[in-house]
C-alpha positions as CSV (number, residue, x, y, z in Angstrom):
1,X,132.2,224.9,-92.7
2,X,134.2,228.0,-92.3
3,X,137.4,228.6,-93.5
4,X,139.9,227.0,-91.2
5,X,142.3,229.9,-90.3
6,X,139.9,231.8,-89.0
7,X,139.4,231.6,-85.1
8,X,136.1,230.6,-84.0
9,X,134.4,230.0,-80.4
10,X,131.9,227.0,-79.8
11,X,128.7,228.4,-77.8
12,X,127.2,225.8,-76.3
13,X,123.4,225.6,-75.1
14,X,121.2,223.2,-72.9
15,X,120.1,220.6,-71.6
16,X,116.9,221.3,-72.0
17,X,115.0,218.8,-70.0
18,X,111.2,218.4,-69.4
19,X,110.3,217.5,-65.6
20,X,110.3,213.8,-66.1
21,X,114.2,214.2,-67.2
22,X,113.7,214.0,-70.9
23,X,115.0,216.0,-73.5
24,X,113.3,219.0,-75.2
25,X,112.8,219.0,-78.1
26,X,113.8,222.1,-80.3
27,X,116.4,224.6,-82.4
28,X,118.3,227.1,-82.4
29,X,118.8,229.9,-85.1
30,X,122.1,232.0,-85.4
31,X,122.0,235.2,-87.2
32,X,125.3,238.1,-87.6
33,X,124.3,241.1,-88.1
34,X,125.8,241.9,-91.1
35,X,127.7,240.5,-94.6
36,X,131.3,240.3,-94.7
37,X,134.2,239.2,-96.6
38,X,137.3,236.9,-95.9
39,X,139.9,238.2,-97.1
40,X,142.9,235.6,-97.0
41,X,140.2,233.7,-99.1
42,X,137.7,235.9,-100.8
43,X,134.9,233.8,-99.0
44,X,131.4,235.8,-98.6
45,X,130.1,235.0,-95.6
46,X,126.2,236.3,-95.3
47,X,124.0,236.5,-92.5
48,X,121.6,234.1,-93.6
49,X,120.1,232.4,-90.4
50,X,121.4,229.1,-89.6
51,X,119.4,227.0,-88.2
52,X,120.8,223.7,-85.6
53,X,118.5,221.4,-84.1
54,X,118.7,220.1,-80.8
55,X,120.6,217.0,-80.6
56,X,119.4,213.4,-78.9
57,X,120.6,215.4,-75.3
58,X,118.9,218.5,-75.4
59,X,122.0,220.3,-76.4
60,X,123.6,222.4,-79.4
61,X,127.4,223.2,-80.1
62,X,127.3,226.2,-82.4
63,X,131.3,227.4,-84.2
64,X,131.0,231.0,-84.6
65,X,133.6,233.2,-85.8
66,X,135.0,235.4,-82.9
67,X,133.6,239.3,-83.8
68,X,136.8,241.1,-83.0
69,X,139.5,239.6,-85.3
70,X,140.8,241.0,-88.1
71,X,141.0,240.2,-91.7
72,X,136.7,240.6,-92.3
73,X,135.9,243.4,-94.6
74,X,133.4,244.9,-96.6
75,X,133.7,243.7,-99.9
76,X,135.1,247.4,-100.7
77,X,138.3,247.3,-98.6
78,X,137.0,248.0,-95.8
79,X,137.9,246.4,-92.5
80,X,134.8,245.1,-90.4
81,X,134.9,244.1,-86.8
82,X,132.8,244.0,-84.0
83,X,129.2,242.3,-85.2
84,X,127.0,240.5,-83.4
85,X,124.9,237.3,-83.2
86,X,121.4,237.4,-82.3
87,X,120.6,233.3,-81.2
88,X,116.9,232.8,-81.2
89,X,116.1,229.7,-78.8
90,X,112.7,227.8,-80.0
91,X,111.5,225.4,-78.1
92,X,108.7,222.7,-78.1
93,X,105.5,224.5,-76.5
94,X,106.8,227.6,-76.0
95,X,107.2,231.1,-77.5
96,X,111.1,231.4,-79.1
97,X,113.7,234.0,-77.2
98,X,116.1,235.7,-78.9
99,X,119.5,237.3,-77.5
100,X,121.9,239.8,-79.0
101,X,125.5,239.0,-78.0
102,X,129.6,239.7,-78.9
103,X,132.1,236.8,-79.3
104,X,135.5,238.4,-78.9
105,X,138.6,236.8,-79.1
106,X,139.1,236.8,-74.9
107,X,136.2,234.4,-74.6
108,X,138.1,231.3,-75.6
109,X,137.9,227.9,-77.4
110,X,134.6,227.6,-75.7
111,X,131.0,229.5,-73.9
112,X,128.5,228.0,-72.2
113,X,124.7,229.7,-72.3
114,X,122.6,228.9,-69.3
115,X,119.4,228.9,-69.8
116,X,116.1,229.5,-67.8
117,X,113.2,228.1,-68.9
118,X,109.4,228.2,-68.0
119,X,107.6,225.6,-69.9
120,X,103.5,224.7,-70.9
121,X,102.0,225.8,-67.6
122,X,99.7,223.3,-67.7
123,X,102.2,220.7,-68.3
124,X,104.3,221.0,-64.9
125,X,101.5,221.5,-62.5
126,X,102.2,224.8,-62.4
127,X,99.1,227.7,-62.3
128,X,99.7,230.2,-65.0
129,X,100.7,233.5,-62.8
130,X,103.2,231.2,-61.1
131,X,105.1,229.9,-64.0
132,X,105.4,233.7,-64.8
133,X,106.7,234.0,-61.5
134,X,109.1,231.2,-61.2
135,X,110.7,232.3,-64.9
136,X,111.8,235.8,-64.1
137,X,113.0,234.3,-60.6
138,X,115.2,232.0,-63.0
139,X,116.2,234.8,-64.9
140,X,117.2,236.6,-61.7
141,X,119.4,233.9,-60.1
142,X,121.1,233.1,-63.4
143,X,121.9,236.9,-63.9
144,X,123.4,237.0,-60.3
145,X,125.4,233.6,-61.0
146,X,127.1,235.4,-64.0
147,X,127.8,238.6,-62.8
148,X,129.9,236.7,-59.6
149,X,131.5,234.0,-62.2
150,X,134.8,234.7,-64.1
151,X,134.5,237.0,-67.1
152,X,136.3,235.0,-69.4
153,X,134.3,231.6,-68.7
154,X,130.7,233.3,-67.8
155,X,131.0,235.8,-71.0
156,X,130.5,238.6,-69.1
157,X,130.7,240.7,-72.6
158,X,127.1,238.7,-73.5
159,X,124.4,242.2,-73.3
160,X,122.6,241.9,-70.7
161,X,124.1,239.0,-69.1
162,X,124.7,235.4,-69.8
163,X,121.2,234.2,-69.0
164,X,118.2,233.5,-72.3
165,X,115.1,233.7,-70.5
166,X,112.0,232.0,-72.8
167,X,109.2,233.8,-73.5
168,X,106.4,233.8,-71.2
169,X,102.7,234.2,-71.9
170,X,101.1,236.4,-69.3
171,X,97.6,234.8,-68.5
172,X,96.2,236.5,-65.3
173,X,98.1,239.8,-64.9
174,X,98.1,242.8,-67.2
175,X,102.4,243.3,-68.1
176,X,103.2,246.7,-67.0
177,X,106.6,248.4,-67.7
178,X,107.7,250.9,-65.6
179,X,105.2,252.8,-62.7
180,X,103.7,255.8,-62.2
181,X,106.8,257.2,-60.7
182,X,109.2,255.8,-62.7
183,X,108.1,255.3,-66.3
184,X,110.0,253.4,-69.0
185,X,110.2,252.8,-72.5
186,X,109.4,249.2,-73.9
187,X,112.1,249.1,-76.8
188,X,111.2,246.1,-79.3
189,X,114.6,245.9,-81.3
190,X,115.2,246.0,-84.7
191,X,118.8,244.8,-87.0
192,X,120.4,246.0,-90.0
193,X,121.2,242.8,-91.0
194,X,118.3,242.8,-93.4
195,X,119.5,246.0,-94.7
196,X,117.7,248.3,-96.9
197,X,117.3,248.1,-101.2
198,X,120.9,248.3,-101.9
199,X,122.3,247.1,-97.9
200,X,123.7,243.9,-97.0
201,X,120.5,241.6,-96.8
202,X,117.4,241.0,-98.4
203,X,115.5,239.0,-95.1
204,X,113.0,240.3,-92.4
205,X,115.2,241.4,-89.1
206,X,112.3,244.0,-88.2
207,X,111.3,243.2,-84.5
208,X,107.7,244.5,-84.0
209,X,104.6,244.0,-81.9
210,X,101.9,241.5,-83.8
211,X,98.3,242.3,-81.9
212,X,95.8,239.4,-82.4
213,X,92.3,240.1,-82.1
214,X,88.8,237.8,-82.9
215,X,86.8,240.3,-81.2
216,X,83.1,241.7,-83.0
217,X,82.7,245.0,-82.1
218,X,79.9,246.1,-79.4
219,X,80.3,248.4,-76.6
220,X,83.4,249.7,-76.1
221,X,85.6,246.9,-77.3
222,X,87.2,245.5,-80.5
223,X,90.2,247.2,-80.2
224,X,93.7,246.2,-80.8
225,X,95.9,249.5,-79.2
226,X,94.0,251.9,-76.7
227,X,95.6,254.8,-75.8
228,X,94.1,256.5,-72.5
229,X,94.7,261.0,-72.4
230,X,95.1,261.0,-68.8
231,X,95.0,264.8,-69.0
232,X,93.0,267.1,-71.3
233,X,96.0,268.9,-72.6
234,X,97.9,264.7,-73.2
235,X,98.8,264.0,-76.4
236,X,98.6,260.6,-77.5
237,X,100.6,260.1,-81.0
238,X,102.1,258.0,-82.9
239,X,105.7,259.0,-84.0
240,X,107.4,258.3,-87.1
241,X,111.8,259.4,-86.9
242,X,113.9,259.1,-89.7
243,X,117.6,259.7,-90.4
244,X,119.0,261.0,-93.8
245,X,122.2,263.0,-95.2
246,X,123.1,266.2,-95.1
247,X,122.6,267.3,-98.1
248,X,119.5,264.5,-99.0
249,X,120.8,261.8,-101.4
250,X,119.0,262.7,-104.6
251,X,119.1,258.9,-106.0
252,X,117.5,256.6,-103.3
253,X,117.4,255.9,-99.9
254,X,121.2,255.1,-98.5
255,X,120.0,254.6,-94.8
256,X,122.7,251.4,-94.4
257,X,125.4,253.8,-95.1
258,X,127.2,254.7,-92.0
259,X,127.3,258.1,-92.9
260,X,124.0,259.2,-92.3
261,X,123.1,260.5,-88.6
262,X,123.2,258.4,-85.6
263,X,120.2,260.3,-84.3
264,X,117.1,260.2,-85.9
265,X,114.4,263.3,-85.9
266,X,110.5,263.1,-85.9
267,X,109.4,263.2,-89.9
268,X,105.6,262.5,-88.8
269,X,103.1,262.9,-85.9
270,X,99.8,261.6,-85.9
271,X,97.3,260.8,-83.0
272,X,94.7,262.6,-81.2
273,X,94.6,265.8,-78.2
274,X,91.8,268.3,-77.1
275,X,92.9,271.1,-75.0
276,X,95.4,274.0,-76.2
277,X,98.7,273.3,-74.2
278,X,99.4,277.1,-73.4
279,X,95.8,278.2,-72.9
280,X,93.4,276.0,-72.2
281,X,90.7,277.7,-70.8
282,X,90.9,279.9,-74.8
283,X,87.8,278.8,-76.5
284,X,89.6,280.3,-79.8
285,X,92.8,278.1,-79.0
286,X,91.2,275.5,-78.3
287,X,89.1,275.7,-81.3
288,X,92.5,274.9,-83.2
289,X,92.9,271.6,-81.5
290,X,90.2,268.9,-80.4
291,X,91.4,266.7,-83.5
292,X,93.2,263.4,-84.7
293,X,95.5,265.3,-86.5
294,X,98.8,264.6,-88.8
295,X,101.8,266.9,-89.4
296,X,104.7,267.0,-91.0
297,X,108.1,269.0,-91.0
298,X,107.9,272.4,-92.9
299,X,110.9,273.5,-95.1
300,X,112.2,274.3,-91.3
301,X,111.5,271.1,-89.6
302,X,108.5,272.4,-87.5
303,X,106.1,270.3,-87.6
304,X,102.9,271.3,-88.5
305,X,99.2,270.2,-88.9
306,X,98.5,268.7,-92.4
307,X,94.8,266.8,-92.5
308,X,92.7,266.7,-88.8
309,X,89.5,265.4,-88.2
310,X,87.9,267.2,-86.0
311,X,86.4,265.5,-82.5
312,X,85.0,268.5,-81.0
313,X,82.0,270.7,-82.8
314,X,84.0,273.6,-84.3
315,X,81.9,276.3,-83.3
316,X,81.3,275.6,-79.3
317,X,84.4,273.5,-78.7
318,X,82.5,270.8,-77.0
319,X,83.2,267.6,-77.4
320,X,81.4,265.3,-80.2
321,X,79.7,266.8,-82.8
322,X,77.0,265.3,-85.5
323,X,79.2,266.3,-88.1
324,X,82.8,266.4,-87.8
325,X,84.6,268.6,-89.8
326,X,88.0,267.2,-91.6
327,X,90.6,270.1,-93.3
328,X,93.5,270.3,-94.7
329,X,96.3,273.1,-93.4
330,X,99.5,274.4,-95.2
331,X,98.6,271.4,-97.7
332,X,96.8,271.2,-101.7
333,X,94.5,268.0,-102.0
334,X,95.6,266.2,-105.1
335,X,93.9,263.5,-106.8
336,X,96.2,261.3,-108.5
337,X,94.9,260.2,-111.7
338,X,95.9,256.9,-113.5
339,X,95.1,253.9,-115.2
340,X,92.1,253.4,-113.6
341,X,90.5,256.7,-113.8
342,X,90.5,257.7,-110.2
343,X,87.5,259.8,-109.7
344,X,86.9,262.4,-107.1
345,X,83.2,261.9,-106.2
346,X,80.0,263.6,-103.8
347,X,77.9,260.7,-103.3
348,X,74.1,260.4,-102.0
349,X,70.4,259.6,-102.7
350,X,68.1,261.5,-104.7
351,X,66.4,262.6,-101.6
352,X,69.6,264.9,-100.6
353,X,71.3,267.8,-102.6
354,X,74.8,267.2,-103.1
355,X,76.9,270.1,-102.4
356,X,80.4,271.8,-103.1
357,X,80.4,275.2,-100.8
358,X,82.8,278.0,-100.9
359,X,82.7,279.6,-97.6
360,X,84.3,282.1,-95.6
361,X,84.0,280.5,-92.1
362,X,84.1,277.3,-90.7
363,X,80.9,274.8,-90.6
364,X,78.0,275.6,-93.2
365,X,77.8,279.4,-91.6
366,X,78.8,282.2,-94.3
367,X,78.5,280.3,-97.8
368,X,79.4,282.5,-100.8
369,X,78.9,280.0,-103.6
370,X,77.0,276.7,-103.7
371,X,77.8,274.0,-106.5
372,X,75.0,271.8,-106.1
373,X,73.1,269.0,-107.9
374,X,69.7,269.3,-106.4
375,X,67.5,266.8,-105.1
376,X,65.3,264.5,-107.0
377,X,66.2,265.3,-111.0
378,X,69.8,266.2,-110.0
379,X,70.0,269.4,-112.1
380,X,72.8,271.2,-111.8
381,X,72.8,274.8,-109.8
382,X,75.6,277.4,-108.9
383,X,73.7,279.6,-106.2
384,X,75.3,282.4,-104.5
385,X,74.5,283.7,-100.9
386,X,74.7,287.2,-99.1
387,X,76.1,287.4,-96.0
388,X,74.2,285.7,-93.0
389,X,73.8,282.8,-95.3
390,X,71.0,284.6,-96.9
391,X,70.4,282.7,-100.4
392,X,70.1,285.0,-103.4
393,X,69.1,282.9,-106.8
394,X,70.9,280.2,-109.2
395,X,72.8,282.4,-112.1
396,X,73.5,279.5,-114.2
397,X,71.6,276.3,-113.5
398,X,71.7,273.2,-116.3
399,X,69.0,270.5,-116.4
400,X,70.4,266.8,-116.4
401,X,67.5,265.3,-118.5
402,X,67.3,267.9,-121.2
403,X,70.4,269.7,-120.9
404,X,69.3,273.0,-120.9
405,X,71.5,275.4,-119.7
406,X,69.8,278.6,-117.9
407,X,71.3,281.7,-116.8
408,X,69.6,284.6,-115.1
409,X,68.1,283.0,-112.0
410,X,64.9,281.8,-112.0
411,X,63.5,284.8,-110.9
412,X,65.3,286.5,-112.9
413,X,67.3,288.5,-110.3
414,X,70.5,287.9,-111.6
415,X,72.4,290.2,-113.7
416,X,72.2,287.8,-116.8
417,X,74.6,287.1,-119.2
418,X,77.9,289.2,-120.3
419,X,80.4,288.4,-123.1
420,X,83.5,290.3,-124.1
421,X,85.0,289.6,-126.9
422,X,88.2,291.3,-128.6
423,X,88.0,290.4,-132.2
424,X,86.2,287.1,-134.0
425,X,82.7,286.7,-133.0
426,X,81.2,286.3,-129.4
427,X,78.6,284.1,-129.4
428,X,77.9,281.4,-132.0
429,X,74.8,279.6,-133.0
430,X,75.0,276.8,-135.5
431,X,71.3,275.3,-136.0
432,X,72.3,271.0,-137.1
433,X,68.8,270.6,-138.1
434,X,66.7,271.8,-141.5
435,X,65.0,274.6,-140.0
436,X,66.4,274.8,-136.7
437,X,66.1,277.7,-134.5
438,X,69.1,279.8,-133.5
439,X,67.5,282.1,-130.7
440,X,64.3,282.4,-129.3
441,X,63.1,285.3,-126.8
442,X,59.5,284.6,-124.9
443,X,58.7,287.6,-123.9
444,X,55.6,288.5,-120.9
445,X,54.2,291.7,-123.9
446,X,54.9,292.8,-127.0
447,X,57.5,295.2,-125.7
448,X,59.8,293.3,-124.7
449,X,63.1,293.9,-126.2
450,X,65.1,290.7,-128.1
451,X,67.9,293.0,-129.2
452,X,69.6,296.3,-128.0
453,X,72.5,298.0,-128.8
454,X,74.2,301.3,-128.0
455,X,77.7,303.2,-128.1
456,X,79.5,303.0,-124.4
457,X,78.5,306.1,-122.9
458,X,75.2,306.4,-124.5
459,X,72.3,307.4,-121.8
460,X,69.8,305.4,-124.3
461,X,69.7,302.3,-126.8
462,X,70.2,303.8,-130.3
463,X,69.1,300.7,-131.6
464,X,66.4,298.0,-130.3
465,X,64.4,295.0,-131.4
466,X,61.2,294.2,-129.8
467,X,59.2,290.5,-130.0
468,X,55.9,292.0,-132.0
469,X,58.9,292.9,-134.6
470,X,59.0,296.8,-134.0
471,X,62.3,298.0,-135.1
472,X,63.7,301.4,-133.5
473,X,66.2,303.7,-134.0
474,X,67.8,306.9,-132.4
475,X,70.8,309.0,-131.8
476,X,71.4,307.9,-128.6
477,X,71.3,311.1,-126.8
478,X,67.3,310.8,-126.9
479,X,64.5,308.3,-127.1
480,X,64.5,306.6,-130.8
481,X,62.5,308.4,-132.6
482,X,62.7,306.3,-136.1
483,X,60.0,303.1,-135.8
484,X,59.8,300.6,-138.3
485,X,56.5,297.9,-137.9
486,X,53.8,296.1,-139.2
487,X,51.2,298.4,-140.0
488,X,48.5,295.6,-140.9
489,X,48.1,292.4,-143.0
490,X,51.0,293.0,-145.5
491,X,51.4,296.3,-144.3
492,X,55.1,297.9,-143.3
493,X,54.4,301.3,-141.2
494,X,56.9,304.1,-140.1
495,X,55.7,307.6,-138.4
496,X,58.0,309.7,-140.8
497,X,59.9,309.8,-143.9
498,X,61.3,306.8,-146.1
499,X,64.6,307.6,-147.6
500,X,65.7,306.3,-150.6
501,X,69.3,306.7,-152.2
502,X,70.1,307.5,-155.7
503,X,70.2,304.1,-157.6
504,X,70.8,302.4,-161.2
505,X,67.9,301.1,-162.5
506,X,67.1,298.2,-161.1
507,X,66.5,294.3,-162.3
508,X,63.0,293.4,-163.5
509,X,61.5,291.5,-160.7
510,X,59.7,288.2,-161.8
511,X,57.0,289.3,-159.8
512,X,55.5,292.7,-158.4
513,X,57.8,295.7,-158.9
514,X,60.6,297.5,-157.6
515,X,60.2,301.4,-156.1
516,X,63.9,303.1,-156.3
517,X,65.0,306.6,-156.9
518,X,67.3,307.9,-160.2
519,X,68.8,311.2,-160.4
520,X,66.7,312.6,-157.8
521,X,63.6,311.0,-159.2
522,X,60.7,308.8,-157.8
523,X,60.4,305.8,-159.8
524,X,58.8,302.4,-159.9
525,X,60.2,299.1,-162.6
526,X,57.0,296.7,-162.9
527,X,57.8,292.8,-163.5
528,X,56.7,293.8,-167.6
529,X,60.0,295.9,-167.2
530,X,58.3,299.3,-167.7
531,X,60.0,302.0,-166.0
532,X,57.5,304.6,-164.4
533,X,58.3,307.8,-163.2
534,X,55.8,308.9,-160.5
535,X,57.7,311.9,-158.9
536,X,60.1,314.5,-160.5
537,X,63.4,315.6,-159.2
């Protein structure tokens, strides 16, 4: 019950009777459309739907507190006035209607709500497109009773009119809203009443369109929304507005606050188009279109094209291509990591390469660099292309079942392998195993070289290593012309002179001998300890 001093109206609703006289069966649901407060008794009075049956007659009396008296506020102070009802009429059989309506003071102790009905089709001999038929002419005669009644006793402030039509189920004709030449909007409205985290209400008041479907797909059908481009330049998208504060809230959304703007702006666009809208005979301009596309605002509020999928083959424009391309503009693709382990992944069979390509043009045209795990063993390959999509060789390429990692090309076409290294120590080698093997160079002949080194600037190697063990040395300026080898079995050659520096005497050696130089002397220690002197100073 509400509190007795304040001033209520009684709405009152039916019969509703079935053909043979009885009464329907049914309820009816009363929602405000927002929370308020009475003050003369602190009373919180929430907009919780209240439900009333329909009685023994067919009828309902609903008390409603009239919407334009004061002493309601906020809970804060604040005077509220003005609300509304929504009454939502469900009958036996029959899809519910709902109507939005005022109750001010000027309507009196009392309002009665006529009501048209069109029942079960079926049920009243009726064929479907006629029940249809005779409903809205209900709805029509009991609109033009009210607008000629009274306005105090027909409630001529009701929206719309006095008269609840019941929903109708359309069986035979497609519903159309508006024509050709005079188009119209199908608004499905929405209340506040269930408010927002933080707003008055924590219930569904959403209105929306619920599309049922139990169709397979084949052919063309399946479908739940189809939207027809009547022209190639139409745009068919789907449009997300949003209202917010000036400046943003930093702390949540605050959209129940009545300070935010009355008139909401576009904050996404998605859906599809083809042709450019200024140009569209421009093959380039064109190019940029012939997508399902999304945008959203930039820091200007222009929108603009974030992710498309691409409907049209993106070199010739035409429509339908084998493989559509999908890009991102003005955006960075992030993969969100968590809990889970979100992975970012290039799937396939072993019978396909699985590619990352670095390109400078659109579709697989002008590749620069090619990550790919090859077919078949899945080895790992970073190739690199000239222009024309001309491919060169694999610089670094890493084998999945051995893990060998080689660099060079297999050809050997690429420049190899280049490590600066300011300070510390550029490449490391740490064998784990007795007798492991730090480096090993296969050269094609003995020549080849397994280490070189020279001063920058240097038009020749001072210094080089080859595989049969030959050691060379120059100045740098010329060819080496100092050779350490093997001679023959146990043999160490050189093709000139062996300098030795001025020494102590030497260790004896437990074996063999040692040959050193003293004072200008040639000497030789044997492993007796016996110094010889085999050449003078």
């Amino acid at each position: 019950m509400l509190p007795s001093d304040i001033r209520t109206a009684t709405v009152h609703v039916g019969p509703f009777l079935d053909d043979l006289g009885e009464p329907w069966s049914g309820t009816v649901t009363v929602e405000s459309s927002t929370a308020r407060v009475w003050d003369a008794t602190a009373a919180v009075i929430s907009p919780r739907p209240a439900v009333v049956p329909l009685g023994g007659d067919g009828t309902a009396a609903i008390p409603l507190a009239t919407t334009d008296q004061p002493g309601f506020s906020d809970g804060a102070g604040r005077p509220v006035t003005g609300w509304t009802y929504t009454l939502t009429v469900q009958l036996a059989g029959v899809a519910p209607v709902r109507r939005t309506f005022d109750l001010p003071t000027s309507t009196g102790p009392d309002l009665r709500l006529m009501l048209a009905t069109a029942g079960p089709p079926a049920a009243r001999g009726l064929t479907r497109r006629d029940a249809l038929r005779a409903g809205a002419a209900a709805l029509v005669a009991g609109t033009a009773a009210a607008a000629t009644a009274p306005p105090a006793a027909a409630g001529a402030h009701l929206r719309g009119g006095v008269v609840l039509p019941t929903a109708r189920t359309v069986f035979d004709d497609d519903l159309q809203v508006g024509t050709t030449a005079h188009p119209s909007t199908l608004l499905v409205k929405s209340s506040p009443a269930g408010g927002t985290a933080g707003g008055p209400g924590i219930y569904d008041s959403t209105g929306r369109i619920v599309l049922e479907t139990y169709q397979p797909h084949f052919g063309s059908y399946g479908e739940s929304l189809r939207v027809q481009l009547k022209d190639a330049r139409a745009k068919g998208m789907l449009t997300y507005q949003g209202s917010w504060p000036t400046p943003h809230y930093p702390d949540g959304d605050y959209t129940w606050l009545s300070t935010h703007p009355t008139t909401p702006v576009t904050i996404a666009w998605i859906g599809a188009h083809f042709l450019n809208n200024d140009d569209p005979g421009s093959l380039e301009k064109n190019l940029w279109h012939g997508h399902i596309n999304f945008e959203v605002p930039d820091a200007k509020g222009a929108l603009r094209t974030r992710l498309e999928i691409k409907l049209v083959d993106p070199v010739t424009g035409k429509i339908g291509t084998d493989r559509s391309a999908v890009r991102t503009h003005m955006a960075d693709f992030e993969l969100q990591v968590g809990a889970a382990d979100e992975q970012l992944r290039i799937v396939g069979t072993d019978s396909h390469p699985k590619d990352l390509v670095f390109a400078t043009e659109v579709g697989a045209r002008q590749p620069r660099w090619i990550l790919r795990a090859t077919e078949n063993d899945a080895n790992l390959e970073l190739r690199r292309y000239r222009a024309g999509n001309a491919y060169q060789d694999s610089p670094v390429a890493v084998d999945r079942l051995t893990g060998l990692v080689a660099v060079g090309g297999a050809a050997g076409t690429s420049a190899g392998l280049k490590v600066a290294q300011r300070g510390g120590v550029g490449i490391t080698v740490t064998p784990l195993a007795a007798g492991g093997q730090g480096m090993l160079v296969a050269g094609t002949d003995p020549t080849a070289r397994v280490i070189q080194g020279e001063v920058t600037g240097d038009p020749q190697r001072r210094f080089v290593a080859l595989v049969d063990g030959t050691l060379g040395w120059g100045t740098g300026a010329t060819e080496r012309d100092t050779l350490l080898y093997r001679r023959g079995p146990n043999q160490l050659g050189t093709d000139g002179g062996l300098f030795l520096r001025s020494s102590a005497t030497p260790a004896t050696a437990t074996t063999g001998g040692v040959l050193f130089v003293a004072d200008g002397a040639l000497k030789y220690r044997g492993a007796a300890g016996t110094v010889t002197t085999l050449a003078a100073a």
